[in-house]
Each structure stands twice: as C-alpha cells, then as structure tokens.
C-alpha positions in Angstrom: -4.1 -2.5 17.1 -5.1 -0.4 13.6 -3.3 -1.9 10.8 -2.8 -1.1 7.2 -4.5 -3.4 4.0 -2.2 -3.6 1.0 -4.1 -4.8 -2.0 -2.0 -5.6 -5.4 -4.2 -4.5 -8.0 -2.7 -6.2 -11.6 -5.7 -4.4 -13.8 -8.2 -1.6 -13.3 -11.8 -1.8 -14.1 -13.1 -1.0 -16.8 -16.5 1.2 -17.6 -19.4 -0.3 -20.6 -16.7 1.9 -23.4 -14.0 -0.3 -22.2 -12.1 2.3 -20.8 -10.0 1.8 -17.8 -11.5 3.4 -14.8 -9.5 3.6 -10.9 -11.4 0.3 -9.8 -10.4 -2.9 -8.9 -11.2 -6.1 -11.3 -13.0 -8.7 -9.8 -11.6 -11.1 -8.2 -10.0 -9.2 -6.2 -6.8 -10.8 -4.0 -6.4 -11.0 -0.8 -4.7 -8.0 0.6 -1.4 -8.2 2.9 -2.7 -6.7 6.4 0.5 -5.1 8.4 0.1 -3.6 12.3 0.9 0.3 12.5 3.1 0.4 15.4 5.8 2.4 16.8 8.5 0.5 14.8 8.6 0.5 11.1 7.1 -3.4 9.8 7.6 -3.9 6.3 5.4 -5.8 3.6 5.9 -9.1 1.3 7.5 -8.3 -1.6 4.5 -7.4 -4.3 4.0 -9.7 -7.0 4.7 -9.8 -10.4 1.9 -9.4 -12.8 1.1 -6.0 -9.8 0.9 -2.5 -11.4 -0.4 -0.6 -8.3 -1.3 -1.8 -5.1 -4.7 -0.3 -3.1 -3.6 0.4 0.5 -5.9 1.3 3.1 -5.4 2.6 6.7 -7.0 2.5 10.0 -4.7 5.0 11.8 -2.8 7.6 10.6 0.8 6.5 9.5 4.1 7.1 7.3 5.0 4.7 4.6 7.8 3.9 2.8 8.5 2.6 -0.8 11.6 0.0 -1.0 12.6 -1.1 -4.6 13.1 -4.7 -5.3 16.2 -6.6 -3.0 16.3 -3.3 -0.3 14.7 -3.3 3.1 12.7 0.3 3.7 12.6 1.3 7.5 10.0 3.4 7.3 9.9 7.1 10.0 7.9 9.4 10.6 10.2 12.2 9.3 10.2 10.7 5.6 7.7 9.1 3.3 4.4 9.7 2.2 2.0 10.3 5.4 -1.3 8.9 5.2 -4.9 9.8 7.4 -6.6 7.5 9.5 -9.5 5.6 7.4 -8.0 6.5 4.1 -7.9 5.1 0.3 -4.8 5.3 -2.4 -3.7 3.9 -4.8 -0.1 3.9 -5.9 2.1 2.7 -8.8 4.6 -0.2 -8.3 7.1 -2.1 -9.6 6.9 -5.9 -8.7 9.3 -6.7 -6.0 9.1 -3.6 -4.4 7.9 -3.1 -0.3 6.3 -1.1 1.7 7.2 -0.4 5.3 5.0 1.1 7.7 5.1 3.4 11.2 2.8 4.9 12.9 2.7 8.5 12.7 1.0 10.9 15.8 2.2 14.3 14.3 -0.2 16.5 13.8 
C-alpha cells in the first residue's frame, strides 16, 4: 500500500553566506509514515520546536490541515491534492495534523 512521509523540519539549511536555503538541517528526524487509503488517516500531532513539515507521497492523494485539538477528515473534494512521487514543503503550527485520502480523480 503507497503511503505518505511527514518530515517535521524545525530549521532550513543554510548555504556558505549563511542564508537560509529550502533544505533540511542535518540530522534530520524521523518522518511519520501514514497509508493512503480510501478512508482519511490522520497524523501525530507535529511537534513543537516544527516550522514546516516535508511531506512526501507515493500515490496521488488529498490532504488536510487540522489546527491544534481538531480532528481533520480529510476528502477528496477539499484540501490540497498532491501527485504521486511528489515533494512539498508546508508551513505549520505545532500541534497541528494532517489527514490523508487517497485521491483517483483525474
């Protein structure tokens, strides 16, 4: 079954100016792994020093964003839809989920 890697990411990179650069800083955490089904699953809450999480996806699926203390239910209808054997990167607030379906619209 094609799941869906959440990585928290609580710093970029940063390039030999010391600017920051979209890359994650070593070491990197483990990442929460999540099945893309035909139900929506839903994430751990994401941690608190986490300012954007890396997710990455092995089929093509729907997400949802749930603030901190709410349950998303993620559909296909609403959400952010995401290729198979994709990279993004999104901003978060710590607590918040992320709840996941399995999306075969073309």
């Amino acid at each position: 079954m094609p799941s869906i890697y959440i990585t928290e990411v609580t710093r970029l990179g940063s390039d030999y100016g010391g600017l920051s650069i979209m890359a994650l800083q070593a070491p990197v955490p483990p990442s929460q792994i999540i099945a893309i089904g035909a139900s929506s699953l839903v994430s751990l809450p994401i941690g608190g020093a986490a300012r954007f999480i890396r997710v990455y996806t092995e089929a093509k699926c729907t997400i949802t964003f749930g603030m901190p203390g709410t349950m998303p239910v993620a559909t296909i209808a609403g959400g952010v839809t995401l290729p198979a054997e994709v990279i993004e990167y999104f901003g978060v607030t710590p607590g918040m989920t992320v709840a996941v379906i399995a999306n075969t619209n073309v």
